[in-house]
C-alpha positions in Angstrom: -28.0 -61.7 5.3 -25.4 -64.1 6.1 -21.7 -63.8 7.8 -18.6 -63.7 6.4 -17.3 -66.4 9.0 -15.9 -69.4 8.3 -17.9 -72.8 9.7 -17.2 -76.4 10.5 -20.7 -77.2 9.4 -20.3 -78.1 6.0 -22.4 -76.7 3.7 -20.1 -77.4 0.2 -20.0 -81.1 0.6 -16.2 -80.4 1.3 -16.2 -83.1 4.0 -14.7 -85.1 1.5 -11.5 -83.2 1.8 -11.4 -83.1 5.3 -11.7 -86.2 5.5 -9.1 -87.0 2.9 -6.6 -85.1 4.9 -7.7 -86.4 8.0 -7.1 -89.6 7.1 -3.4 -88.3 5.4 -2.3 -86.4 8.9 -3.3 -89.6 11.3 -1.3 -91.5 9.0 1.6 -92.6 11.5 3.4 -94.5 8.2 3.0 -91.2 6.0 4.4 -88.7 9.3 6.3 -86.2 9.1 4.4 -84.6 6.1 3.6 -80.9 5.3 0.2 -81.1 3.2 -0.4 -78.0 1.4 -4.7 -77.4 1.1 -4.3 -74.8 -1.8 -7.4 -72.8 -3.6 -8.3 -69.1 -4.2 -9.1 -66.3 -2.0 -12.8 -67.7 -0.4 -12.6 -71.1 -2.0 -13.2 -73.3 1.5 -9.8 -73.4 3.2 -10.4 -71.9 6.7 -13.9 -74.2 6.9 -11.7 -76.8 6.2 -9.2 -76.5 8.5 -12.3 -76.1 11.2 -13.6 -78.9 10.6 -10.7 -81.0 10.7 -10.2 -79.2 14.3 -13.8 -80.4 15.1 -13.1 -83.6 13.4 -9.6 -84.3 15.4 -11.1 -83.3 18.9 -12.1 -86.8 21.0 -14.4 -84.5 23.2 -16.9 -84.2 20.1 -17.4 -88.6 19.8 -19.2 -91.1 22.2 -16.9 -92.4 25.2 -17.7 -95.5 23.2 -16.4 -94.5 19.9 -13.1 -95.8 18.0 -12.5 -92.3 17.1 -12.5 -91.1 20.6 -10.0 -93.1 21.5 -7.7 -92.6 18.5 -7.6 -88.7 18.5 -7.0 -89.0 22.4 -3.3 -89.3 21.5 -3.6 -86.7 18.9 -3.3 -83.0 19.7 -4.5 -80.7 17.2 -3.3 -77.0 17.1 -4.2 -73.9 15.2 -2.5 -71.1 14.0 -3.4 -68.2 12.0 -0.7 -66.4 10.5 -2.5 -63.0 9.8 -2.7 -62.2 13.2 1.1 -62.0 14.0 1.2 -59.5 10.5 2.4 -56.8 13.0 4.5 -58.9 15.2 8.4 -58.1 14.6 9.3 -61.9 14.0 6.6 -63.9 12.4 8.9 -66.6 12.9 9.5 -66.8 16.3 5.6 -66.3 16.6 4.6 -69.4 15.2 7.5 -71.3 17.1 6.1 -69.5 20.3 2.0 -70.3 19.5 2.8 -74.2 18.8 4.7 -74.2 22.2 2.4 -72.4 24.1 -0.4 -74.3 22.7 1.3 -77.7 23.7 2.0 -76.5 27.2 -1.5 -75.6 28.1 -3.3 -78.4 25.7 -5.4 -80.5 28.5 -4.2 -84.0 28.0 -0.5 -83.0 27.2 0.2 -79.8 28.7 0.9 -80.9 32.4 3.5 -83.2 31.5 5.5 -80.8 29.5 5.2 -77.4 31.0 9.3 -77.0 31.7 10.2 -78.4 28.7 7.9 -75.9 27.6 9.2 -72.9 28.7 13.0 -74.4 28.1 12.2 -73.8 24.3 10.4 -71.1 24.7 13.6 -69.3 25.9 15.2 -71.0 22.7 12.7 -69.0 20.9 13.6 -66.0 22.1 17.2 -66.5 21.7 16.2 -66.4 18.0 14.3 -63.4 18.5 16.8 -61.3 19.9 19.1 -62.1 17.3 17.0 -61.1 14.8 17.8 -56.8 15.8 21.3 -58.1 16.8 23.2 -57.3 19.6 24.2 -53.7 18.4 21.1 -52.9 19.3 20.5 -54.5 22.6 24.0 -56.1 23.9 25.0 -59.4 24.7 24.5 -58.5 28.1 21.1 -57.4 28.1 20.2 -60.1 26.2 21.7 -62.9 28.5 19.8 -60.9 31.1 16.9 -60.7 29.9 16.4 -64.4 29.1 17.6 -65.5 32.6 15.0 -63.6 33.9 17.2 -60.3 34.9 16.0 -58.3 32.5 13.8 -55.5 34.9 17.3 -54.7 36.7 19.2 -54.3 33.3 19.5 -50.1 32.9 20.9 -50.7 29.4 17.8 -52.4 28.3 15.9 -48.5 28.7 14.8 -46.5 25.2 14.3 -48.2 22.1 16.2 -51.8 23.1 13.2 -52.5 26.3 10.6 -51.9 23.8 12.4 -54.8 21.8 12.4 -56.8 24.9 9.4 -56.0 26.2 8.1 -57.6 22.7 9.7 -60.7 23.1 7.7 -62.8 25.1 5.3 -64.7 23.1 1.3 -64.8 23.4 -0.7 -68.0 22.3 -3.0 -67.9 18.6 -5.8 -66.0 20.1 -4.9 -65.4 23.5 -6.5 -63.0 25.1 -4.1 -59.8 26.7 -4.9 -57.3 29.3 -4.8 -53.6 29.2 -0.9 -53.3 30.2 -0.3 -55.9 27.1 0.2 -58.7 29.9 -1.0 -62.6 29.2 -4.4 -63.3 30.8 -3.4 -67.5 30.4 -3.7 -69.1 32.6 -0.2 -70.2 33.5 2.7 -67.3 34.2 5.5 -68.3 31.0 7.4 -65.3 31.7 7.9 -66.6 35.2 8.3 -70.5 34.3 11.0 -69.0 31.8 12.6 -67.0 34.7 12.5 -69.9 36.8 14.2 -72.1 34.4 17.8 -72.9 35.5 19.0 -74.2 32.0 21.8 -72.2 30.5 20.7 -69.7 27.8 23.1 -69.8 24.6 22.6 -69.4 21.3 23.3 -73.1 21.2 20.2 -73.6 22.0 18.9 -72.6 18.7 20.5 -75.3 17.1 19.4 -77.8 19.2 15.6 -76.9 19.0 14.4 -79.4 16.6 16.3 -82.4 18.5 14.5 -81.0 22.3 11.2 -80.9 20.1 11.3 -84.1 18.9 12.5 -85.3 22.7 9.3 -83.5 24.0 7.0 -84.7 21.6 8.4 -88.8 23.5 8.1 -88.1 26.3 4.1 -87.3 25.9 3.2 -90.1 23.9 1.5 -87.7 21.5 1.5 -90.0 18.4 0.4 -87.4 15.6 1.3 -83.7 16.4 -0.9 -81.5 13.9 -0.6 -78.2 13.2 -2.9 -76.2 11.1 -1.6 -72.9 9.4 -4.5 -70.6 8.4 -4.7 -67.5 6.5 -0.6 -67.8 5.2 -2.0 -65.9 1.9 -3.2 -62.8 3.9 0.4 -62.3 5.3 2.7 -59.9 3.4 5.7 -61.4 1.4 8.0 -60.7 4.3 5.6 -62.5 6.9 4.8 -65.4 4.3 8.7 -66.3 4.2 9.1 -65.6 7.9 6.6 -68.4 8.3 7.5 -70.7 5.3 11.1 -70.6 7.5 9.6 -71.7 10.6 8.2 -74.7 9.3 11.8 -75.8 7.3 12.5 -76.2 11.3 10.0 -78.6 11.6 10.6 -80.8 8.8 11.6 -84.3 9.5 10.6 -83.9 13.1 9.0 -87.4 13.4 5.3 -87.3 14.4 4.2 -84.0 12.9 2.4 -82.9 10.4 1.3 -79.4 9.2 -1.3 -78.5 6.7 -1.0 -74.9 5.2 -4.1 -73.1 4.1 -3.2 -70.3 1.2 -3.1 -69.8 -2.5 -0.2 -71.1 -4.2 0.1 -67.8 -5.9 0.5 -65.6 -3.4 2.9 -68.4 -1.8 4.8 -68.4 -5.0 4.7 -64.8 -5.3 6.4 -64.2 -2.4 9.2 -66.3 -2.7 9.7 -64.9 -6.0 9.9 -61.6 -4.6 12.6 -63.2 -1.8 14.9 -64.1 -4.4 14.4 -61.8 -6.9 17.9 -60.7 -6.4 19.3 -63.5 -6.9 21.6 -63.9 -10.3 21.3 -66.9 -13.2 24.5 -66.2 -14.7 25.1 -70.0 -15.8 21.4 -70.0 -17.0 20.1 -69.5 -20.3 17.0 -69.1 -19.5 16.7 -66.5 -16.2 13.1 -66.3 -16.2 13.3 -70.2 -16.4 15.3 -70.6 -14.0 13.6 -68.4 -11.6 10.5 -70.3 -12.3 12.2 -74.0 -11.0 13.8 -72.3 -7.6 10.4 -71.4 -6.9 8.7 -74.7 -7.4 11.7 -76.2 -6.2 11.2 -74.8 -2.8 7.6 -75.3 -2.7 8.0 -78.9 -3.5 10.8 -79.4 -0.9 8.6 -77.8 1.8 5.1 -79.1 0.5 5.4 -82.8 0.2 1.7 -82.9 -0.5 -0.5 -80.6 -2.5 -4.0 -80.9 -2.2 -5.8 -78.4 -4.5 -9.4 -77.3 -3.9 -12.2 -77.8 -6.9 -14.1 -74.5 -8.0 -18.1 -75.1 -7.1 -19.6 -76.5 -10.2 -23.2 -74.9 -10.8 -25.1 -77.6 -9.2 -22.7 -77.0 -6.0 -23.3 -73.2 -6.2 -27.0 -74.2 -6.0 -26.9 -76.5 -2.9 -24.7 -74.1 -0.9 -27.5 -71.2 -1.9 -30.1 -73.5 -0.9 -28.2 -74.4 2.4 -27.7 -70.8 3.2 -31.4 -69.9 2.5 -32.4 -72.9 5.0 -30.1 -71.8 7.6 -31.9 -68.4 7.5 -35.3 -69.3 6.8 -36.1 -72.5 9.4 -36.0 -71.2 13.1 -36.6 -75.1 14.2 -33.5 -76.2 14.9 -34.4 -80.0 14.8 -35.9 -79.4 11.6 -32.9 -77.8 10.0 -30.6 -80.5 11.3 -33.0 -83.1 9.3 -32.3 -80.7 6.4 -28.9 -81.3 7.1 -28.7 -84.5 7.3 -30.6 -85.3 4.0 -28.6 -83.4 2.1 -25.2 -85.4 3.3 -27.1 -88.5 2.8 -27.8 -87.3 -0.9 -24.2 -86.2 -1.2 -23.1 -89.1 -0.3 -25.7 -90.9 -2.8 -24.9 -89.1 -5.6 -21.8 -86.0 -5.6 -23.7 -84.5 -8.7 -27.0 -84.0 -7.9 -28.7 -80.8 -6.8 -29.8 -80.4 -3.1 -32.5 -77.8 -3.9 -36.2 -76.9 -3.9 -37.4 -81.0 -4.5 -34.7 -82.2 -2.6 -35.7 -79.7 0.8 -39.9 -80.4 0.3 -39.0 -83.9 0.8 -37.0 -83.5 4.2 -39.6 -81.5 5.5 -42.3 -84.4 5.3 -45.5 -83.1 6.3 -44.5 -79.9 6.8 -45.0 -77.1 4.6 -41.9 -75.1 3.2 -42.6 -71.3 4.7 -43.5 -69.1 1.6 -39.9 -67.1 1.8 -37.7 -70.2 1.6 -39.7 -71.5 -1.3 -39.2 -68.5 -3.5 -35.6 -68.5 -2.7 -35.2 -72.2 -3.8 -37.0 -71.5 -7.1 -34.6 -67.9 -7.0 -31.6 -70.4 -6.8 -32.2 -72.8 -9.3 -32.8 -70.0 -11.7 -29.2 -67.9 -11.0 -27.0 -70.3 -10.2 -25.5 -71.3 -13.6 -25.0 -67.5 -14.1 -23.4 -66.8 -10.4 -21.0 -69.8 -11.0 -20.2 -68.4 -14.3 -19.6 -64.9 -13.2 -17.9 -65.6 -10.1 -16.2 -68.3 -11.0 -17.7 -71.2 -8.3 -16.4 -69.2 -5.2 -17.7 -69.9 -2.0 -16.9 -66.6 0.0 -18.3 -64.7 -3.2 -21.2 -66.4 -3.9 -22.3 -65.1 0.0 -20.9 -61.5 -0.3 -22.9 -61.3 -3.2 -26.4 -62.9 -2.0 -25.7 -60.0 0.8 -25.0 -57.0 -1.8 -27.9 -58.4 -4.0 -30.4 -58.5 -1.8 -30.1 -55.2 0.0 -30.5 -53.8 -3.6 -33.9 -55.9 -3.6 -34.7 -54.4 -0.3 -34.1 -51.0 -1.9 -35.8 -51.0 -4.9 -39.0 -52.4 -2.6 -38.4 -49.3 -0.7 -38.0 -47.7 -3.2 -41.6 -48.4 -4.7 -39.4 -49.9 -8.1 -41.9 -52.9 -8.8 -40.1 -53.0 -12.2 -37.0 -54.5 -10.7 -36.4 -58.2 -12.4 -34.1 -60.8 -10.5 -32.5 -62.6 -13.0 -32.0 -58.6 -14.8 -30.3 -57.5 -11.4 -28.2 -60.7 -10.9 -26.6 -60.2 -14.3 -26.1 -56.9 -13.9 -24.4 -57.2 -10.6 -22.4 -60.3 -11.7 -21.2 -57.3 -15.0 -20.2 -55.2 -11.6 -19.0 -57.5 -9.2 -16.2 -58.6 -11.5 -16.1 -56.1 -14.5 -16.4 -52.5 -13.2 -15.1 -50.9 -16.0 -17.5 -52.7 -18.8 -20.4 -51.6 -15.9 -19.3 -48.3 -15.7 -19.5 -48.4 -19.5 -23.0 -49.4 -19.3 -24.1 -47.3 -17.2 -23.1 -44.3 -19.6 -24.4 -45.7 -23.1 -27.8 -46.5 -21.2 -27.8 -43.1 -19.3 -27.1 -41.2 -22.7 -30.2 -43.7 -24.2 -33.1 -43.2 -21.9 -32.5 -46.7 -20.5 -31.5 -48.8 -23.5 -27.9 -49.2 -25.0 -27.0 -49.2 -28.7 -23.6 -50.5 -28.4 -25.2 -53.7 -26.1 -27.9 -54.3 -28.9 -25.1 -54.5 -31.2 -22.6 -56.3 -29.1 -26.2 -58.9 -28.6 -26.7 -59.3 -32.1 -22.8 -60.4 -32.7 -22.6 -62.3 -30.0 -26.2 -64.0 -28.7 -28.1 -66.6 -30.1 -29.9 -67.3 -32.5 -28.0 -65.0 -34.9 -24.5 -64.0 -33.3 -22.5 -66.4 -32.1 -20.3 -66.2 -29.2 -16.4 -66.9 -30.6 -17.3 -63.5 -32.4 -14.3 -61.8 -31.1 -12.9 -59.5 -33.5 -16.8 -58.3 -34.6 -16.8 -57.7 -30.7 -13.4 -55.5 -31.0 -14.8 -53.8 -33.7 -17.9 -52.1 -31.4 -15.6 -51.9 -28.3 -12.1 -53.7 -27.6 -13.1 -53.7 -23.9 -15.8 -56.1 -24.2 -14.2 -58.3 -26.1 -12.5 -60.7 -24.1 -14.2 -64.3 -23.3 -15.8 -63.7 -19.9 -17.4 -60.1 -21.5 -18.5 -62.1 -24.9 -20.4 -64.5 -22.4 -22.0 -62.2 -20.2 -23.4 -60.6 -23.1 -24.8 -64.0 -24.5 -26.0 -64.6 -21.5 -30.0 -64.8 -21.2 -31.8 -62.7 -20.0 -30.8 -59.9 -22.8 -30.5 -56.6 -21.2 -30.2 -53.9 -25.0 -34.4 -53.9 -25.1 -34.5 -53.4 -21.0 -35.1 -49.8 -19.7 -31.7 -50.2 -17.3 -32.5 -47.1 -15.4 -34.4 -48.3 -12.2 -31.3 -51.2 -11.9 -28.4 -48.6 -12.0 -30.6 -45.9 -9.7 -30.6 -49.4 -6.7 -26.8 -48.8 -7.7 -26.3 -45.8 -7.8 -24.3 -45.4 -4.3 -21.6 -48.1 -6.4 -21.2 -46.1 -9.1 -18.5 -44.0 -8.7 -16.8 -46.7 -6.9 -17.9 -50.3 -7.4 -18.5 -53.0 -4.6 -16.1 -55.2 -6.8 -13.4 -52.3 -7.7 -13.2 -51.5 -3.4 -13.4 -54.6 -1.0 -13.9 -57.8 -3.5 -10.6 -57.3 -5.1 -8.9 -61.5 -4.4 -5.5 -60.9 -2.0 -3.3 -62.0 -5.0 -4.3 -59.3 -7.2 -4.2 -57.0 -4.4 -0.8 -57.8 -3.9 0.5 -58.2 -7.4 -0.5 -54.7 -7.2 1.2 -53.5 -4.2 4.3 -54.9 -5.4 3.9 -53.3 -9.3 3.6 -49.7 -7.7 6.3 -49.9 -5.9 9.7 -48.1 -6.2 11.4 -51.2 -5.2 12.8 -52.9 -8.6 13.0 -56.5 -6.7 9.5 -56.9 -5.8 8.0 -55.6 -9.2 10.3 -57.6 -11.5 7.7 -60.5 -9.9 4.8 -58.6 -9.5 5.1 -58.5 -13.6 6.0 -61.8 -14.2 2.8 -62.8 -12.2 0.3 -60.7 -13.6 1.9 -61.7 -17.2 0.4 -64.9 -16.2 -3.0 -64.4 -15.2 -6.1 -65.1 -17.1 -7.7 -62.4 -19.3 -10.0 -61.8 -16.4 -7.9 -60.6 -13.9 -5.4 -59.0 -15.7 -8.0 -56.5 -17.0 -9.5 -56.1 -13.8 -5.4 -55.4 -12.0 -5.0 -53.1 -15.5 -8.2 -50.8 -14.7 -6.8 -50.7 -10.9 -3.4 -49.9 -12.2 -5.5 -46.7 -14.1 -7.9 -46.3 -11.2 -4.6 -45.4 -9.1 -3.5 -43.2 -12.0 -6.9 -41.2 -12.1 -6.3 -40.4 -8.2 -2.6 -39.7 -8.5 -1.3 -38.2 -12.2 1.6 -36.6 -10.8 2.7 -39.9 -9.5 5.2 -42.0 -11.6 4.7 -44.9 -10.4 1.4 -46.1 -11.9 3.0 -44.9 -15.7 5.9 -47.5 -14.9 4.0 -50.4 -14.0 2.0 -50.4 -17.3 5.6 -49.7 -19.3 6.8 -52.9 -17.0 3.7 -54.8 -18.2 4.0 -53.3 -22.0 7.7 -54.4 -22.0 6.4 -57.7 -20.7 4.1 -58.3 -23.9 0.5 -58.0 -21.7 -1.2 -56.7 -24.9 -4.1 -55.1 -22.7 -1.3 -52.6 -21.5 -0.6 -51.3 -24.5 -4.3 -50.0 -24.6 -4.4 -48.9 -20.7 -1.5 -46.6 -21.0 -2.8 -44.9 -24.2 -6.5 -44.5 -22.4 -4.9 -42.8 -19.5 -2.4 -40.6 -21.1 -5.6 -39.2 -23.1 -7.9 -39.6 -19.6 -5.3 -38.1 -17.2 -5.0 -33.9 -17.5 -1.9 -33.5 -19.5 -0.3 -31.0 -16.8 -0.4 -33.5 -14.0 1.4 -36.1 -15.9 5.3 -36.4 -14.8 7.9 -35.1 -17.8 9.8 -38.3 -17.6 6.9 -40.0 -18.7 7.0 -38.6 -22.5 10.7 -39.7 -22.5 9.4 -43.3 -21.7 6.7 -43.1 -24.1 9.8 -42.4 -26.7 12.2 -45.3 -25.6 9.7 -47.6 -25.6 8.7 -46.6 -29.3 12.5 -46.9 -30.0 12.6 -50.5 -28.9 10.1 -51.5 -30.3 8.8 -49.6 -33.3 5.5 -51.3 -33.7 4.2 -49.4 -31.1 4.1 -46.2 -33.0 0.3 -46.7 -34.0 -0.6 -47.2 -30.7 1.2 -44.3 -29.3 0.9 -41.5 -31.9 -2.6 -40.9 -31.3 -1.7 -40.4 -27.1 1.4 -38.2 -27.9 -0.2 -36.2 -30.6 -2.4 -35.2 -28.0 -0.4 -34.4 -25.4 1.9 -32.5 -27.6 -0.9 -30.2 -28.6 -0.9 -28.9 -25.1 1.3 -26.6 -23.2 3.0 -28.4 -20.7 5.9 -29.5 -19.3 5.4 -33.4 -21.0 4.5 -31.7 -24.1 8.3 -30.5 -23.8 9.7 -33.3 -22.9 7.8 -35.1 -25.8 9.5 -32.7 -28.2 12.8 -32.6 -26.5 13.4 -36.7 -26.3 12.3 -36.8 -30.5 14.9 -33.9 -31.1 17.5 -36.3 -29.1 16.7 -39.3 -31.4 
């Protein structure tokens, strides 16, 4: 089993790219610059940033070393924006980590500690204003700031717990029982002590006392590292995106944001969702360009991360295998180091079983790590292709797969086939609906599936042939799409396999996948969010951005769209989303809503819902075939949609 962690070891060969940005950030010709490192949920980006941390640090090179001396006038900071989700001001909280972080970093942090806290009580100028001063009072405020807040009585009730917020803590900072800072230094007293007038002026000054501070310490490359962005929620993602406009320009910095440009562009969809194109022809157009527009006015350089290719997927796997499997430590870092030698070589070869015999020498591979090479080389093309070259997914599901080996050996299930498991979980991981539907043909078949032995002989060599998509349609729309069509083609064939013993090691997933509960990628998780929600400005987005997601995931966001259905019928919500998407033209929403309305008990679903049914009909009449079948059905029963039904076709 392996963590979830992120490392600055590198074991995807993504040195490269740290290295690339490295060499981008120390740059003093190419400062100020915001570099954006982009990729999916679990593609690399926190490892990334950690190893340019490592990378950036002089205390990790010889006294003797070029480097040493280089990245002494370099101070590196890191900030991860999930942690501050709860805090009332994301804003002011990346303002206040960067500050606090430069006023306690080792080489710079004695010179600067007034300045410091001079800005900090800039910061929270701009965090008071942010409840404004109904709330508080101009006096209270001023008070507080100047360090007068404990004899303020208006500052009791609801406006102390506002000030008793205000004061920041650094990224990671550890806090006491009463909430109070265990640093080091005492910023709440340094900020008291500070004699400088506190005025709202001082927010506009900020960036001009930055840039002063960032003289008079002879730091020559300020870099800031901005983690997890993509976890944030929209409102925290602009909150932060905000703080770093104050930034730009500021000579001697650069930032490098970690997040997926989805979720990034989701967001700021969402922010101006409101906003009116009345000289546009085009809304959806125009829309589209303020969005880029502001990513590529913030984001002077995007950097996006590569997927793994399958011989990546296998030299991570055999990395992770080594770092369980050799105790010697010496003897792994020798691993370690042929492996970046044969990177370096050669980026396409495969660091597996061959390439791990010959670093050992003499020594023989113990018997465990030698089966798990051979295991690698023989899954990896079908782990990249079913999970699409992700790093963070690749571990979770080594984890998942091999406490299902460890069960079936407890079990006494002898039977149990890896590749037949691997395929099977890759169907699960990423397709629970298709393995649900699997699990019922074979359960109804003592083991063995009619509908896969035809969907096989469609779709599998030597006689079917992949493209096959409408012979696919024809046995079952679901497993039609492209991913679906491959997995079936894939070898090994599963229709002449007894399936029983695999689904039993699973059965604890059944009624709730590993892939449908905790592997669902933040994007769609928030696309979803947003398209259940009551509030008309963040689902206008949330459809436009799963409108334009690949087959894959818009089937899997649809069967959580009907998942939330299933659990909530009397809920309207769920209906409205897939009319939003049907309005949208996402064919596969057509089909979802018809499933449920027949799935769902017709006395939980919500009345307004048959007058929907009948509008959209009425705009657009080619939906009649898809609909009758769903509304015939529900106006065979006695309820109050049945009614509705009847009464909205009356009305037309």
């Amino acid at each position: 089993m392996w963590s979830d962690n992120e490392t600055s070891q590198d074991l995807l060969g993504f040195k490269v790219h740290a290295d690339l940005i490295r060499s981008v950030v120390t740059d003093p010709k190419l400062l100020p610059v915001t570099l954006g490192v982009f990729g999916d949920w679990g593609s690399g980006k926190t490892s990334i940033m950690k190893m340019l941390e490592h990378d950036l640090n002089p205390d990790n090179y010889p006294s003797d070393s070029p480097e040493k001396e280089k990245y002494e006038k370099i101070a590196v900071l890191y900030f991860n924006g999930w942690l501050f989700e709860g805090y009332d001001d994301a804003k002011s909280a990346l303002l206040s980590s960067i500050l606090l972080q430069l006023g306690e970093h080792k080489r710079f942090g004695p010179k600067i500690k007034g300045k410091v806290a001079r800005l900090l009580k800039s910061v929270n100028w701009m965090r008071v204003a942010k409840f404004g001063v109904k709330e508080i009072g101009v006096p209270a405020m001023t008070a507080f700031i100047t360090g007068g807040a404990s004899i303020v009585p208006s500052l009791m009730g609801s406006g102390k717990k506002i000030m008793d917020s205000i004061l920041p803590t650094k990224d990671g900072e550890e806090v006491g029982e009463e909430g109070e800072s265990k640093s080091k230094i005492n910023w709440e007293e340094m900020i008291k002590e500070d004699k400088s007038e506190a005025s709202a002026m001082d927010v506009r000054t900020f960036r001009q006392d930055f840039e002063k501070l960032l003289e008079e310490t002879k730091i020559e490359s300020l870099i800031v590292l901005i983690d997890d962005l993509d976890r944030c929620s929209n409102e925290r993602i602009i909150e932060n995106l905000e703080a770093i406009k104050l930034f730009l320009n500021v000579e001697r910095t650069a930032f490098v944001i970690g997040a997926d440009p989805r979720i990034v562009r989701h967001a700021i969809e969402v922010r101006y969702a409101q906003m009116k194109f009345k000289d546009e022809r085009d809304p959806a157009e125009a829309s589209e360009r303020l969005v880029t527009d502001y990513l590529e006015k913030l984001i002077q350089i995007p950097y996006r991360l590569p997927k793994l290719s399958p011989a990546e997927v296998e030299s991570y796997m055999s990395l992770l295998f080594c770092a369980r499997d050799i105790e010697d430590g010496t003897l792994l870092g020798k691993v370690h180091k042929v492996c970046e030698d044969q990177r370096c070589a050669n980026r396409y070869s495969v660091f597996g079983y061959a390439a791990v015999k010959e670093a050992f020498g003499e020594t023989e591979l113990p018997a465990t790590l030698s089966e798990s090479l051979i295991f690698s080389s023989n899954i990896a093309p079908l782990i990249t292709e079913g999970l699409k070259g992700n790093p963070r997914q690749v571990k979770r599901f080594l984890n998942a797969y091999f406490l299902r080996k460890q069960l079936a050996k407890v079990a006494g299930l002898q039977s149990i086939r890896d590749d037949v498991l691997v395929k099977l979980m890759v169907l699960e991981y990423g397709h629970s609906k298709q393995f649900m539907d699997l699990f019922e043909w074979q359960a109804k078949q003592e083991g063995r599936s009619n509908e896969l032995k035809q969907l096989e002989a469609v779709l599998a060599a030597p006689d079917g042939n992949i493209d096959n998509e409408e012979e696919a349609k024809r046995i079952d729309p679901q497993w039609s799409t492209s991913f679906v069509r491959r997995w079936v083609a894939m070898e090994p064939l599963l229709s002449e396999i007894d399936l029983r013993d695999y689904f039993w090691v699973a059965r604890d997933k059944l009624s709730s996948t590993f892939s449908g509960v905790s592997m669902i990628p933040p994007l769609l998780r928030t696309i979803l969010d947003d398209i259940l929600t009551s509030n008309g400005g963040k689902r206008k987005p949330a459809v436009e951005s799963a409108s334009m997601l690949n087959t894959d995931d818009r089937i899997v966001l649809l069967n959580l769209i009907e998942k939330h259905i299933q659990r909530n019928p009397d809920q309207k919500n769920g209906y409205d989303a897939l009319r939003a998407l049907i309005e949208k033209n996402v064919v596969e929403s057509i089909e979802s809503l018809t499933r449920t309305l027949v799935f769902v008990p017709a006395d939980s679903i919500p009345p307004a819902v048959g007058s929907d049914l009948i509008a959209l009909q009425a705009s657009n009449p080619s939906l009649k075939d898809n609909f009758e079948p769903a509304i015939n059905h529900l106006k065979s029963t006695e309820t109050r949609i049945a009614r509705a039904l009847r009464s909205s076709e009356r009305r037309r």
